[in-house]
PDB file of N, CA, C and O in Angstrom:
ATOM      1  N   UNK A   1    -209.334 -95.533-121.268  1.00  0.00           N
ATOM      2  CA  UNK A   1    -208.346 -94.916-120.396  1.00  0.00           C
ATOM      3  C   UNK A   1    -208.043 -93.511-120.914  1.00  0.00           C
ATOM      4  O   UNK A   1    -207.844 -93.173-122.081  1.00  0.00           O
ATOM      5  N   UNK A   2    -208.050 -92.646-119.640  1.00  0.00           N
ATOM      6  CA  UNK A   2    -207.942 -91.191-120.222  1.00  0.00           C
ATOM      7  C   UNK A   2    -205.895 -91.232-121.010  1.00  0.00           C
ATOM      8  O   UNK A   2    -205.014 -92.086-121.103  1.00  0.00           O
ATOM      9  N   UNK A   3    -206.011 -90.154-121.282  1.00  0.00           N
ATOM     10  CA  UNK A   3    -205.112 -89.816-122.267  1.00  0.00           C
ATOM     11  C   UNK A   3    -203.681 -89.235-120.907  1.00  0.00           C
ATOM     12  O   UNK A   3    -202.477 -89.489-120.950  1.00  0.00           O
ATOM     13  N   UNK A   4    -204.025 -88.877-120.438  1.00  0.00           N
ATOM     14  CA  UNK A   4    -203.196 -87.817-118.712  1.00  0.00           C
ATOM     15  C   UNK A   4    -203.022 -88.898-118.424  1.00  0.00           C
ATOM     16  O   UNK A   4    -201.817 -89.149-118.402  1.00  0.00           O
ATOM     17  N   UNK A   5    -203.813 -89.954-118.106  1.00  0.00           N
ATOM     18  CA  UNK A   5    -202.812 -91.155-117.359  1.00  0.00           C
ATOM     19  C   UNK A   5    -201.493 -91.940-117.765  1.00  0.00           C
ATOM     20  O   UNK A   5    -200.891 -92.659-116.967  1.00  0.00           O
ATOM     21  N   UNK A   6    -200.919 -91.643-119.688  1.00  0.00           N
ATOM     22  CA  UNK A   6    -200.164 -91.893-119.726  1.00  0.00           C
ATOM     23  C   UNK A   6    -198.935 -91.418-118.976  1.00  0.00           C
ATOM     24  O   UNK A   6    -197.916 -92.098-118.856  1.00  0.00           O
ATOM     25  N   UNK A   7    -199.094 -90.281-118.510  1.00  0.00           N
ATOM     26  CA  UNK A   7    -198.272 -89.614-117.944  1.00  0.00           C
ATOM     27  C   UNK A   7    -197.131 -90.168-116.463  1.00  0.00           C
ATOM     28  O   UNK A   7    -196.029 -89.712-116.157  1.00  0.00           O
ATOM     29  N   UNK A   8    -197.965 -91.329-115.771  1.00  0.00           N
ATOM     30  CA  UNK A   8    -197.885 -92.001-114.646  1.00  0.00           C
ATOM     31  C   UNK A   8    -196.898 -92.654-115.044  1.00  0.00           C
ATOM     32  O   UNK A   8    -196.158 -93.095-114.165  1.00  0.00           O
ATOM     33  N   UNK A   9    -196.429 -93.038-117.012  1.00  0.00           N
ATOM     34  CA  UNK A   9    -195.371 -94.326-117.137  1.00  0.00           C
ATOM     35  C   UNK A   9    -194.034 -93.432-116.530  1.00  0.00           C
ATOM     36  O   UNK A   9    -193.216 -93.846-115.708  1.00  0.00           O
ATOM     37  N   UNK A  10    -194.064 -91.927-117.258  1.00  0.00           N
ATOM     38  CA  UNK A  10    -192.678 -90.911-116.797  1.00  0.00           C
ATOM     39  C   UNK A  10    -191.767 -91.331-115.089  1.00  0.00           C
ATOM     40  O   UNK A  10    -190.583 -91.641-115.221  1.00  0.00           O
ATOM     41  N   UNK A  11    -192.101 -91.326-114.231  1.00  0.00           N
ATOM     42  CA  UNK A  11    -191.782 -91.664-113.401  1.00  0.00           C
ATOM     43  C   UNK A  11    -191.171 -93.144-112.969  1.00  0.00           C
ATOM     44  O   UNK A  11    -190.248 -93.283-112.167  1.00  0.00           O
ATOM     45  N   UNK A  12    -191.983 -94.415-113.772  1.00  0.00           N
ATOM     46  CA  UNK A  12    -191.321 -95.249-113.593  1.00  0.00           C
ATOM     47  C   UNK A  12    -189.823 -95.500-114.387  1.00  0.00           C
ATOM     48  O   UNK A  12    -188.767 -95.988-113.985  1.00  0.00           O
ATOM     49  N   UNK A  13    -190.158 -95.042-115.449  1.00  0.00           N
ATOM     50  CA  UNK A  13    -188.595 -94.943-116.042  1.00  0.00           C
ATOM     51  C   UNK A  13    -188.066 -94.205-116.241  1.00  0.00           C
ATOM     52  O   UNK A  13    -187.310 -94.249-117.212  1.00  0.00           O
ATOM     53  N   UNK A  14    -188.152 -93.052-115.414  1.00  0.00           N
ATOM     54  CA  UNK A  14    -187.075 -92.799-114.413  1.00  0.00           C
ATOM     55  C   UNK A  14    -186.446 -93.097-113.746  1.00  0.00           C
ATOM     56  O   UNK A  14    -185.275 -92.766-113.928  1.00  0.00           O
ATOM     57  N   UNK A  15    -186.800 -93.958-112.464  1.00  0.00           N
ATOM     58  CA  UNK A  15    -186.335 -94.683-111.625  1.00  0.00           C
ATOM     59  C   UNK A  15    -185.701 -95.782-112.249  1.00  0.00           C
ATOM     60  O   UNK A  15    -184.470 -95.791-112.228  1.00  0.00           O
ATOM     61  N   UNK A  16    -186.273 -96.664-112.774  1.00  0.00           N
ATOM     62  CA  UNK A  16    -185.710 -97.684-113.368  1.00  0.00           C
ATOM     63  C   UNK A  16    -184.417 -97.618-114.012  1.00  0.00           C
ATOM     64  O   UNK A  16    -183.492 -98.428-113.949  1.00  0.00           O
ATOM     65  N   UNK A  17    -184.530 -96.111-114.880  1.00  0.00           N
ATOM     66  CA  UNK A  17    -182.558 -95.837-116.133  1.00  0.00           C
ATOM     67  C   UNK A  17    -182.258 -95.310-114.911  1.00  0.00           C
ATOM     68  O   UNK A  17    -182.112 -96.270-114.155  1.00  0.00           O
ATOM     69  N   UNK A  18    -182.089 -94.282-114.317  1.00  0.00           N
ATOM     70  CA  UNK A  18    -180.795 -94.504-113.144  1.00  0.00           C
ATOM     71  C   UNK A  18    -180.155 -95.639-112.632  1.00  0.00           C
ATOM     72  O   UNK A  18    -178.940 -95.571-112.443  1.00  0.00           O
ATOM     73  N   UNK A  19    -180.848 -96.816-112.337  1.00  0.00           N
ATOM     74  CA  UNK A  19    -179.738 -97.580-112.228  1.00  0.00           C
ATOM     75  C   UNK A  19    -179.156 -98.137-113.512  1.00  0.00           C
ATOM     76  O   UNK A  19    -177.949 -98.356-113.409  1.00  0.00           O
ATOM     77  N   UNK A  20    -179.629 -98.397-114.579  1.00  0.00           N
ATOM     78  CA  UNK A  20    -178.871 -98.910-115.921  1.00  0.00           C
ATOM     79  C   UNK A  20    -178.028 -97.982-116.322  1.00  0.00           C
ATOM     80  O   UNK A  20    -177.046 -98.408-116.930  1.00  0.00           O
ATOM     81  N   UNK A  21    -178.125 -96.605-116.135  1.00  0.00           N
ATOM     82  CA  UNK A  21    -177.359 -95.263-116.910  1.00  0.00           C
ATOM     83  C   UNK A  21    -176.384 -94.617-115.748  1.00  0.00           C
ATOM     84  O   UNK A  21    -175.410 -93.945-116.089  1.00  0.00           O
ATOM     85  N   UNK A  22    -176.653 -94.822-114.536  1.00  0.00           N
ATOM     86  CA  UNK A  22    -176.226 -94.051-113.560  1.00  0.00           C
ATOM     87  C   UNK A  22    -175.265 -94.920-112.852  1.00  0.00           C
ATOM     88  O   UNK A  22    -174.742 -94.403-111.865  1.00  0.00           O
ATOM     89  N   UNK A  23    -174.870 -96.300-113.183  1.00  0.00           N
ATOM     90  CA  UNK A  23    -174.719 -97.136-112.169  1.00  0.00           C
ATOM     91  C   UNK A  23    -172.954 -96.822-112.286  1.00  0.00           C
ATOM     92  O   UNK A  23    -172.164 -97.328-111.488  1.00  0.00           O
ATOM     93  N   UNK A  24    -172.560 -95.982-113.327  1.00  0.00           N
ATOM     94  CA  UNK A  24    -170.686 -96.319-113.047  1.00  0.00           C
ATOM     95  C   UNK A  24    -170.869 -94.697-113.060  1.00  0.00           C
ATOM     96  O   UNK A  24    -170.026 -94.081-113.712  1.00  0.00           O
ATOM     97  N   UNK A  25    -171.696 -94.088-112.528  1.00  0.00           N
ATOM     98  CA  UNK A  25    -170.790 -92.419-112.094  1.00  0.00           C
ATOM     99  C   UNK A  25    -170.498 -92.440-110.597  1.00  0.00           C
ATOM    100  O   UNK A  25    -171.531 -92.711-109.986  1.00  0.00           O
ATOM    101  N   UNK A  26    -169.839 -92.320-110.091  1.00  0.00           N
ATOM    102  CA  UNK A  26    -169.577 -92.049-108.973  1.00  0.00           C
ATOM    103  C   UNK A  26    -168.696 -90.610-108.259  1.00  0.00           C
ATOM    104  O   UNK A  26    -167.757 -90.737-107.474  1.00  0.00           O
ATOM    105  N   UNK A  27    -169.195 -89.399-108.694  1.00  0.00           N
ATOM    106  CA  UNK A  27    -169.282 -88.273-108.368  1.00  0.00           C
ATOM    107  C   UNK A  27    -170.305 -87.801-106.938  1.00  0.00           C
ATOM    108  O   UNK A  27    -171.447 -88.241-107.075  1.00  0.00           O
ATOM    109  N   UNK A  28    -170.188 -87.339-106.176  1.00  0.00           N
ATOM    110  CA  UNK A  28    -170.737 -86.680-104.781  1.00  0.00           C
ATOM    111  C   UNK A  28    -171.532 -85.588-105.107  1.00  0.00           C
ATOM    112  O   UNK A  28    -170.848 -84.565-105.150  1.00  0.00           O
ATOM    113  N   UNK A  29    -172.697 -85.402-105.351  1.00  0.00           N
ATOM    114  CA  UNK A  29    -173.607 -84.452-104.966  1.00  0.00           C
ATOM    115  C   UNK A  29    -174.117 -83.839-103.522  1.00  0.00           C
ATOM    116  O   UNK A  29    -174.670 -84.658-102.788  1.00  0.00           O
ATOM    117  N   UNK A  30    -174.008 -82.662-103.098  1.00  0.00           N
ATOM    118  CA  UNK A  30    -173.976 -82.432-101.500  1.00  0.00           C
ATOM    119  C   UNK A  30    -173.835 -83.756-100.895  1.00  0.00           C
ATOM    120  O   UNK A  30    -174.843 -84.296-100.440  1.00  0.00           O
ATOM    121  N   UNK A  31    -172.485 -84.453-100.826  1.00  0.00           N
ATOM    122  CA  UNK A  31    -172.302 -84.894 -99.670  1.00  0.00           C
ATOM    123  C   UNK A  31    -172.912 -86.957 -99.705  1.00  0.00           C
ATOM    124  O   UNK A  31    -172.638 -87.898 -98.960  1.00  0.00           O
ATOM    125  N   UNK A  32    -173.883 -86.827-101.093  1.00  0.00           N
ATOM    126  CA  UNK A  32    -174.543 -88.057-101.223  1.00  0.00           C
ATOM    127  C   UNK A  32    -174.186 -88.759-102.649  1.00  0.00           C
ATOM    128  O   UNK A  32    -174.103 -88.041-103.645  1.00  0.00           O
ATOM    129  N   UNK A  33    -174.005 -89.958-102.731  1.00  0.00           N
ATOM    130  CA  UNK A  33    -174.244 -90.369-103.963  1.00  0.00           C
ATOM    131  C   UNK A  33    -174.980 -89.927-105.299  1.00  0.00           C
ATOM    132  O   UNK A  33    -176.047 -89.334-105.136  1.00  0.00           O
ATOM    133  N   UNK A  34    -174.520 -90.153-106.677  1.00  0.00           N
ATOM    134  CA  UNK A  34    -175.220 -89.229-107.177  1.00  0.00           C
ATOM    135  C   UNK A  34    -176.424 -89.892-107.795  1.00  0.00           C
ATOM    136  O   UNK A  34    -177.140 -89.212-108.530  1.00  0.00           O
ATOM    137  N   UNK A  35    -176.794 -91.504-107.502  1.00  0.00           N
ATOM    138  CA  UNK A  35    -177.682 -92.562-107.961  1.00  0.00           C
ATOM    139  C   UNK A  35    -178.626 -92.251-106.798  1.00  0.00           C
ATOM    140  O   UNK A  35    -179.823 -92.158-107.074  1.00  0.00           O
ATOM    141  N   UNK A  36    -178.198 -92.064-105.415  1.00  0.00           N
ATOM    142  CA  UNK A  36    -179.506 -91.687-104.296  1.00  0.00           C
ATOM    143  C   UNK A  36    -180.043 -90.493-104.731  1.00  0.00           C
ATOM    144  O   UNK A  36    -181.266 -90.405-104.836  1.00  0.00           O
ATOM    145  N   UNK A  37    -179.063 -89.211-105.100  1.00  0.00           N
ATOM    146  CA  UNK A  37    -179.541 -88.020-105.515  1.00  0.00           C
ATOM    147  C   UNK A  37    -180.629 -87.713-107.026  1.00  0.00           C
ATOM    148  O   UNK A  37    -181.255 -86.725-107.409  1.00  0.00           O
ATOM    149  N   UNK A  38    -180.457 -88.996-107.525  1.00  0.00           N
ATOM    150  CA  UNK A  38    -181.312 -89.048-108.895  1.00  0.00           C
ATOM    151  C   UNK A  38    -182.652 -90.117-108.236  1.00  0.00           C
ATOM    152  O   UNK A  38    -183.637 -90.147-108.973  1.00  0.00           O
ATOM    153  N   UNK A  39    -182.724 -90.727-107.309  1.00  0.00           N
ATOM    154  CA  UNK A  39    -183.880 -91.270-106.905  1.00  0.00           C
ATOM    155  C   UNK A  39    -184.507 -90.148-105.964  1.00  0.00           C
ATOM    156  O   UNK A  39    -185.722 -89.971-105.881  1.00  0.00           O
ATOM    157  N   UNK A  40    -183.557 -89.408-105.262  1.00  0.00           N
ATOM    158  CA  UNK A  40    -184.688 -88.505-104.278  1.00  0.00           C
ATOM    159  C   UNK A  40    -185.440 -87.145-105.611  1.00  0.00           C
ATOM    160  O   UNK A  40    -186.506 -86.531-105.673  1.00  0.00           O
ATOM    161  N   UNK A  41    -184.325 -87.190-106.380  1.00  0.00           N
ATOM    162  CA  UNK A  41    -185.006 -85.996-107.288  1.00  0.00           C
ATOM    163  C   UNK A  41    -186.542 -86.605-108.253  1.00  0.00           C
ATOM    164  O   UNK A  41    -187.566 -85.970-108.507  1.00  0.00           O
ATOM    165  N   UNK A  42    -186.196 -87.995-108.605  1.00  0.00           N
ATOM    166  CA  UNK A  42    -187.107 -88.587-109.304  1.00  0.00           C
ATOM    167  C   UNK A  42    -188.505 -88.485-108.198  1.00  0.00           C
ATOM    168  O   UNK A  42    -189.566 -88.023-108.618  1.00  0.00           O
ATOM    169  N   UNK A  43    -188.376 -88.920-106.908  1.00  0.00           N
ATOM    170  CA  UNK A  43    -189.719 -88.569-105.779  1.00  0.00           C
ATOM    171  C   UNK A  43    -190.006 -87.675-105.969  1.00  0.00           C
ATOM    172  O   UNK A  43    -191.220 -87.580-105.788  1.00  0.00           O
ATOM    173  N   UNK A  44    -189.270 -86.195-106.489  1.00  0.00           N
ATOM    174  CA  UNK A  44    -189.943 -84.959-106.005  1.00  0.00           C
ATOM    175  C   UNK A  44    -190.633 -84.862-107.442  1.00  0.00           C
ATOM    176  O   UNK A  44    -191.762 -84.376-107.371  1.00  0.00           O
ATOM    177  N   UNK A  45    -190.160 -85.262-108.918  1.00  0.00           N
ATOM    178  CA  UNK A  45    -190.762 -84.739-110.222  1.00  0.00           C
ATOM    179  C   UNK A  45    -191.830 -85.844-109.848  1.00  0.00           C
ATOM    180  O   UNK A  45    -192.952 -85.416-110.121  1.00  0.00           O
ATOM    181  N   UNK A  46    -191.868 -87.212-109.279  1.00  0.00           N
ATOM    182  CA  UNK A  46    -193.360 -88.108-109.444  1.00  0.00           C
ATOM    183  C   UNK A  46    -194.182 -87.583-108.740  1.00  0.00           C
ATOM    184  O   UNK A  46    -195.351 -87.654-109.117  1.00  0.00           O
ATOM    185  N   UNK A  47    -193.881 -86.893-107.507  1.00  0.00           N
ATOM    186  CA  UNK A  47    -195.393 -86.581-106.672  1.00  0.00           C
ATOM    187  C   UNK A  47    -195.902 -85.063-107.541  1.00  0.00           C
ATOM    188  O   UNK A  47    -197.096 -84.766-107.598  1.00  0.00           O
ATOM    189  N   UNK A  48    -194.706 -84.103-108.248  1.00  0.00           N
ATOM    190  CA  UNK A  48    -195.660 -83.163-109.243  1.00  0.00           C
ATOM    191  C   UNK A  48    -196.235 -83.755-110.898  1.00  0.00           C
ATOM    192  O   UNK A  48    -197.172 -83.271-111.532  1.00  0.00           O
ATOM    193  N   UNK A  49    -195.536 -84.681-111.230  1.00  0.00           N
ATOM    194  CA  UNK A  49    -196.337 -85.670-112.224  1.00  0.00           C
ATOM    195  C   UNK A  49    -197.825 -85.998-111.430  1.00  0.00           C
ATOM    196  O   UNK A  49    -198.841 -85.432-111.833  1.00  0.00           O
ATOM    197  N   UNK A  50    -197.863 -86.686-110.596  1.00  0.00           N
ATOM    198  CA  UNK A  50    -198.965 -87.632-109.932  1.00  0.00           C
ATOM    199  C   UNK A  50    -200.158 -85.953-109.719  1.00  0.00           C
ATOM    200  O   UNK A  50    -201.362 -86.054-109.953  1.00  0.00           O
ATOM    201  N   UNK A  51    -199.588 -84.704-109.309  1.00  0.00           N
ATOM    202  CA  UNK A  51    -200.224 -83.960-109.023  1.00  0.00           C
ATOM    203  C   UNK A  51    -201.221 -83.245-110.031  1.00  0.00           C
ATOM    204  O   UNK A  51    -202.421 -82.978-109.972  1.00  0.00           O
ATOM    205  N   UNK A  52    -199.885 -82.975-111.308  1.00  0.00           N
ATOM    206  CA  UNK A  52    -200.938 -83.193-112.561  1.00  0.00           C
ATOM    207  C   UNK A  52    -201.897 -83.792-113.184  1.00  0.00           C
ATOM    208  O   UNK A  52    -202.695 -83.312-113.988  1.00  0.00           O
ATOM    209  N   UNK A  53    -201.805 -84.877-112.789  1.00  0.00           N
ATOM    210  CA  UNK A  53    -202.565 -85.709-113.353  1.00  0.00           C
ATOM    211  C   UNK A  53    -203.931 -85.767-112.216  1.00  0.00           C
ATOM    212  O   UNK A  53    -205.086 -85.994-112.579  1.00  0.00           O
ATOM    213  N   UNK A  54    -203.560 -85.540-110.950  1.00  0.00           N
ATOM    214  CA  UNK A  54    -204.972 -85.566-109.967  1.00  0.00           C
ATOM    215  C   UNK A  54    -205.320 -84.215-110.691  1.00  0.00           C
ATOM    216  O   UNK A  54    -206.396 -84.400-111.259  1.00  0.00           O
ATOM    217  N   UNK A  55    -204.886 -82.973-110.910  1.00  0.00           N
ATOM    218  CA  UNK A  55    -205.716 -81.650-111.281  1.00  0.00           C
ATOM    219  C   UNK A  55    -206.352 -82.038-112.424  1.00  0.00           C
ATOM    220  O   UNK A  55    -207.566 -81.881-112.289  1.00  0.00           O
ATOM    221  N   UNK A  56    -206.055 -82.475-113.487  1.00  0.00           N
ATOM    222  CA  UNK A  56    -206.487 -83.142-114.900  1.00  0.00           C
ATOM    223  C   UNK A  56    -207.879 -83.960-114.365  1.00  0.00           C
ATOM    224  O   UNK A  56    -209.004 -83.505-114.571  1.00  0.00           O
ATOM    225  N   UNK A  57    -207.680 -84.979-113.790  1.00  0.00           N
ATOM    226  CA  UNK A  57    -208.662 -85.754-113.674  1.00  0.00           C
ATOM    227  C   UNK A  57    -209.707 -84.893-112.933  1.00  0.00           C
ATOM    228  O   UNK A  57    -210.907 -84.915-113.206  1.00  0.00           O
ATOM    229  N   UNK A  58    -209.022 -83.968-111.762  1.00  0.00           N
ATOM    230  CA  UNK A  58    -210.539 -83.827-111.193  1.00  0.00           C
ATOM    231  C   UNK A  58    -211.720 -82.917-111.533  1.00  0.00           C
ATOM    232  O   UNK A  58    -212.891 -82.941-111.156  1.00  0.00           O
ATOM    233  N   UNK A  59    -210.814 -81.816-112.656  1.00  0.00           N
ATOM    234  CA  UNK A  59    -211.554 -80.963-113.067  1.00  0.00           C
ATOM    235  C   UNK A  59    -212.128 -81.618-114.213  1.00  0.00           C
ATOM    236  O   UNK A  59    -213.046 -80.986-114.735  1.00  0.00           O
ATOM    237  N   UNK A  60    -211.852 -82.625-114.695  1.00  0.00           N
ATOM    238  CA  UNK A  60    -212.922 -83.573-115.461  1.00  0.00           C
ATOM    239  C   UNK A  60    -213.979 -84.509-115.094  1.00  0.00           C
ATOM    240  O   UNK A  60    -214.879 -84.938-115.815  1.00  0.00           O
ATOM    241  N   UNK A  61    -213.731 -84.773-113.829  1.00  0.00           N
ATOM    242  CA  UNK A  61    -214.694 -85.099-113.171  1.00  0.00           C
ATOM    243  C   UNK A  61    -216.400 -83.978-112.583  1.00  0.00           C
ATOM    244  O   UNK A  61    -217.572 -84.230-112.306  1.00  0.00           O
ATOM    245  N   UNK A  62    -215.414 -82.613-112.672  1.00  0.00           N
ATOM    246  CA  UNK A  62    -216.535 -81.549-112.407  1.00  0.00           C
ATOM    247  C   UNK A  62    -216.958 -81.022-113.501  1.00  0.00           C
ATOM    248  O   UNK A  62    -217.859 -80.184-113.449  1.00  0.00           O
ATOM    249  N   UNK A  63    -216.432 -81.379-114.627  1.00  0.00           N
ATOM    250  CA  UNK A  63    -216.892 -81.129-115.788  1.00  0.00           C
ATOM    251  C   UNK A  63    -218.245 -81.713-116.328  1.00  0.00           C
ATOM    252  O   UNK A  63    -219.048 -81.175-117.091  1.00  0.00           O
ATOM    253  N   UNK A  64    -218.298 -83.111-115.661  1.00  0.00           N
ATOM    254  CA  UNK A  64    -219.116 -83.804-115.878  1.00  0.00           C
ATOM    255  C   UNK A  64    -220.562 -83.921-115.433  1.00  0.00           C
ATOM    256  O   UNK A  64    -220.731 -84.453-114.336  1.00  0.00           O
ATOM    257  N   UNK A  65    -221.653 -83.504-116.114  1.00  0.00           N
ATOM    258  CA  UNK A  65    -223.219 -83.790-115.109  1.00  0.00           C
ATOM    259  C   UNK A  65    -223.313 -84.680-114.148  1.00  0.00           C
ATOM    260  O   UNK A  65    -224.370 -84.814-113.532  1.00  0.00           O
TER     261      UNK A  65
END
């Protein structure tokens, strides 16, 4: 297993400690919860995690004969 794919665990625990760490704040971020506002932010850092890791892999793939 390449070494960049560890990278894929970042995202799940993320999601996961917001609710163990996040679960007694209850402060309003524009208008939303601030446990929805730490899951929509966690979507936006996993799909540029996930993105890294496709650029990593594919230019190793063209690396390759």
């Amino acid at each position: 297993m390449k070494a960049i794919y560890g990278l894929a665990v970042i995202p799940f625990i993320g999601f996961l400690s917001g609710g163990a760490i996040l679960s007694k704040v209850d402060p309003l971020f524009l208008g939303l919860p601030f446990l929805m506002v730490w899951n929509i932010a966690w979507m936006f850092i996993s799909s540029g995690i996930l993105a890294v890791i496709y650029w990593f892999d594919s230019h190793a793939e063209d690396a390759q004969p």
